[in-house]
N, C-alpha and C positions, 0 to 999 in steps of 0.2 A: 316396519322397515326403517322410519328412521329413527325411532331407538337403538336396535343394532348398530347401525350407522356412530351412532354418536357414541356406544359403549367400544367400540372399532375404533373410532378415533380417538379415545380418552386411553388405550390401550396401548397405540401407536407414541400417544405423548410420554406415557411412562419410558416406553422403551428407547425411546429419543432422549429422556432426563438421563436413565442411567446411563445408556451409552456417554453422555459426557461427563458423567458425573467418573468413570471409569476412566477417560478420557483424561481428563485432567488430574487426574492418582498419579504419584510419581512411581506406585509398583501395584503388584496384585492386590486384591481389597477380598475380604471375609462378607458371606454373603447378607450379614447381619449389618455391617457398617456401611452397606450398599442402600440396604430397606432401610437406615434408619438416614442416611442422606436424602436418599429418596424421598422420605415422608410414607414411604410404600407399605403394608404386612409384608414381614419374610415370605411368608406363603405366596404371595403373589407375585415380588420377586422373584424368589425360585422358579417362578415357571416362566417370567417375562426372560432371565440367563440365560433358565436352561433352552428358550426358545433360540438363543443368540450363540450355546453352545451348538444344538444340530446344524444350525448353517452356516457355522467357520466362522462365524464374528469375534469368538471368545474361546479363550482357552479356559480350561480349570487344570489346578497345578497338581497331581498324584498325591506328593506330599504334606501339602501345607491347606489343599482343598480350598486355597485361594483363586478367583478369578482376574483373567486379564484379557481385555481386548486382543482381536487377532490382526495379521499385515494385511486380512481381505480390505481393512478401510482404505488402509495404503494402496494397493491395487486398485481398487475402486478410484480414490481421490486422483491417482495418476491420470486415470484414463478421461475423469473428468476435464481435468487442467488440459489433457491433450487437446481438449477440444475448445476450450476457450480462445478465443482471441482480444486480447484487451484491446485493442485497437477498435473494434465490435462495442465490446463493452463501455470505452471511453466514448464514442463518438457524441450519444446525445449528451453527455453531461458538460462536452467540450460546446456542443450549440446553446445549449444551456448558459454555458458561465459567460460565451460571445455576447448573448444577448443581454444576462443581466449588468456584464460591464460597460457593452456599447465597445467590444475592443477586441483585436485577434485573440485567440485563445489556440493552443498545439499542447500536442502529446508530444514523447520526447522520452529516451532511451539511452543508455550507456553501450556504445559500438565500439571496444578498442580503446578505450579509452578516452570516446572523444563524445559528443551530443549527440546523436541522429532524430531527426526531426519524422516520428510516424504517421501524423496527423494534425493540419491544421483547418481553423475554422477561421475566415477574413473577417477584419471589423466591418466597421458602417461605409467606412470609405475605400475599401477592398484593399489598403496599402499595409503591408508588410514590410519588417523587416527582411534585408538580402539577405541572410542566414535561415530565417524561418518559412522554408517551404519542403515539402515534403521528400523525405530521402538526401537533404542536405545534412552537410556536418558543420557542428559549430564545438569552440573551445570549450571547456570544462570550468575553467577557474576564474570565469568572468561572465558565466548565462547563470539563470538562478536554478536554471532546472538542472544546468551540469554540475554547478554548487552541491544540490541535496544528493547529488547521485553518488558526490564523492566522499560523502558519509556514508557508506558502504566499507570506504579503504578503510585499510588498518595501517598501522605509519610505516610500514616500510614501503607496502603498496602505491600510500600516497609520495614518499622519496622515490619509487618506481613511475611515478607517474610525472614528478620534476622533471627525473632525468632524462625520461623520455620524450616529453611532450612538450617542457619548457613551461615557463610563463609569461606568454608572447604581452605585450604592451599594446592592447587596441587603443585605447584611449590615456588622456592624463587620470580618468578615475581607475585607471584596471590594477587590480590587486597584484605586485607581478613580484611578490620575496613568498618564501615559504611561511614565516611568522603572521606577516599581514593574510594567507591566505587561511592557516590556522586558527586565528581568530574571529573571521570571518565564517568558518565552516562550528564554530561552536556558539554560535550566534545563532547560527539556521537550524543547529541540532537543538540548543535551548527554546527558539521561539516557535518552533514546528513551519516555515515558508524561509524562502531565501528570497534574495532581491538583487537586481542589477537594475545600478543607477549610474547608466551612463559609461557602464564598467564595456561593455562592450562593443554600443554603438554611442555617438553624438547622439543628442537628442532622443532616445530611446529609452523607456524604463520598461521593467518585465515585475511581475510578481508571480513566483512560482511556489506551488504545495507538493509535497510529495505523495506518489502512489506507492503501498504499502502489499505484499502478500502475507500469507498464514504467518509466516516465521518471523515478519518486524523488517525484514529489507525492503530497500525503497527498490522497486523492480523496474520504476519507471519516475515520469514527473508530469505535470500540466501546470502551464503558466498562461498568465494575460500579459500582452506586451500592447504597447501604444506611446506616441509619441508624448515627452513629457509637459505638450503646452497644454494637453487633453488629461493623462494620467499627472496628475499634480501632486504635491505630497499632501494637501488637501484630500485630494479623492482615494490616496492611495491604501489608510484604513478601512475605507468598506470593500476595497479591492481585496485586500487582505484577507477579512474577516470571508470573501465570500468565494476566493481560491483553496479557501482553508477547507470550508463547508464540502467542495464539490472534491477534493483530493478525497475526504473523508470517507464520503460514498461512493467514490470509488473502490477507494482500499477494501470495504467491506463487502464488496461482490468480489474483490481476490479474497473473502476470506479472513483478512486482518480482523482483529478483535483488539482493539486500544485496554492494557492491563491498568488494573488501579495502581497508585502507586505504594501499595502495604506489596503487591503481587510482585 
C-alpha cells in the first residue's frame, strides 16, 4: 500500500511539473518539448496530457497537434480567490510582525482613492495613531502604506488623483508638489517599503511593505507605525528588513511569485 501510495504521488508531481511548465509557455508546446522540459519519456507524458486532455484542463490544437492548457484553471482559480479573505490571511502574520517590532502593525487598502485601515494589531502600550483604527481613512500621499498603493497609478491616474484628492499639508515633513511626491514613489518602487517620517503625523514614524497578488499589483500594504522616541532611525533597519520578510509571505499565499530579473 505504501508503494502505490508513493508511485501516486511521484505521478501527481509530474502532473503538477507540466502543468506549469505549460503554464508558463507563452503559446501551445509539442508533446516532445513538454517530455523533454519535463525530464519525463514522451511515453509517459502522453499519458500524464492525455490524462489532462479527458478532464478539460488542456486542449490539443487539430492542426499543429500542439497542446495548451484550458480556462478550467481560470474557473477554478476564481472560485478559489472568491473564498479567500486577506484580512483572514493577513491576520497572524500582522501579530507576528506586532510582536517581533514591540510596535502597532495594520493592514490597509486602497478605497477611492484614499487608505482604509482593514486590520490593526496595538503595540505594548495599546496607543495608536488617530488615523490607524479599523475602517478609518487616511491620506495616500503621506502614509507609507498609501505611498505603495500609489504605485498601482499610471500617470494620468496619479494627475487624477492630484486633482481630486489634492496634496493636503499634515505636517512641515508632508510631501505636498507632484515632483516631490514622484520621487518619493520611485524611491518605494526601487527599494521594495516606503516610509513616513513625520509626513503625516508629529512624532510618528510608519514602515510599510507591500502585499503583492498573482499578477505583481500591490492589492494591499502592512506597515509598523510607533512613536519615533521608540522607532528611531537606529531601530528603523531591522524594522525594515523585517516588514519586508512578513509583506513577502504574505504576497505568496496571494500567489505572487517574485520573477528573476533575466524574467
Amino acid at each position: 500500500m505504501a508503494q502505490k501510495l508513493s508511485k501516486s504521488n511521484q505521478s501527481i508531481e509530474k502532473v503538477l511539473l507540466i502543468i506549469e511548465i505549460m503554464a508558463n509557455e507563452n503559446g501551445p508546446m509539442r508533446l516532445q518539448d513538454i517530455a523533454e522540459r519535463a525530464g519525463i519519456p514522451a511515453s509517459t507524458t502522453l499519458r500524464l496530457v492525455n490524462t489532462l486532455l479527458r478532464h478539460g484542463y488542456a486542449h490539443q490544437d487539430a492542426y499543429s497537434q500542439r497542446y495548451h492548457l484550458s480556462l478550467k484553471f481560470m474557473q477554478i482559480g476564481n472560485k478559489i480567490y472568491n473564498q479567500i479573505s486577506l484580512r483572514d490571511i493577513a491576520r497572524p502574520f500582522l501579530l507576528e510582525l506586532a510582536q517581533r517590532c514591540q510596535e502597532a502593525s495594520c493592514l490597509a487598502i486602497d478605497h477611492d482613492m484614499e487608505v482604509v485601515y482593514t486590520d490593526v494589531v496595538e503595540g505594548p502600550d495599546n496607543m495608536l495613531k488617530i488615523m490607524q483604527r479599523i475602517g478609518k481613512r487616511a491620506p495616500m500621499h503621506c502614509t507609507g502604506v498609501g505611498k505603495l498603493m500609489l504605485l498601482n497609478y499610471d500617470e494620468e491616474k496619479l494627475d487624477n488623483f492630484i486633482q481630486s484628492k489634492g496634496l493636503p499639508v499634515l505636517t512641515p515633513y508632508t510631501k505636498v508638489t507632484r515632483e516631490a511626491l514622484l520621487t518619493e514613489l520611485e524611491n518605494c518602487r526601487r527599494q521594495g517599503y516606503a516610509l513616513d517620517n513625520e509626513e503625516c503625523e508629529i512624532g510618528a514614524r510608519c514602515v510599510a511593505g507591500p502585499i503583492r497578488d498573482y499578477t505583481g499589483k500591490v492589492i494591499a500594504a502592512i506597515s509598523v507605525s510607533g512613536p519615533t522616541s521608540r522607532m528611531t532611525l537606529e531601530r528603523t533597519p531591522a524594522i525594515i528588513a523585517a516588514v519586508k520578510e512578513i509583506a513577502t509571505r504574505i504576497s505568496q499565499k496571494m500567489a505572487f511569485e517574485e520573477k528573476s530579473p533575466k524574467d
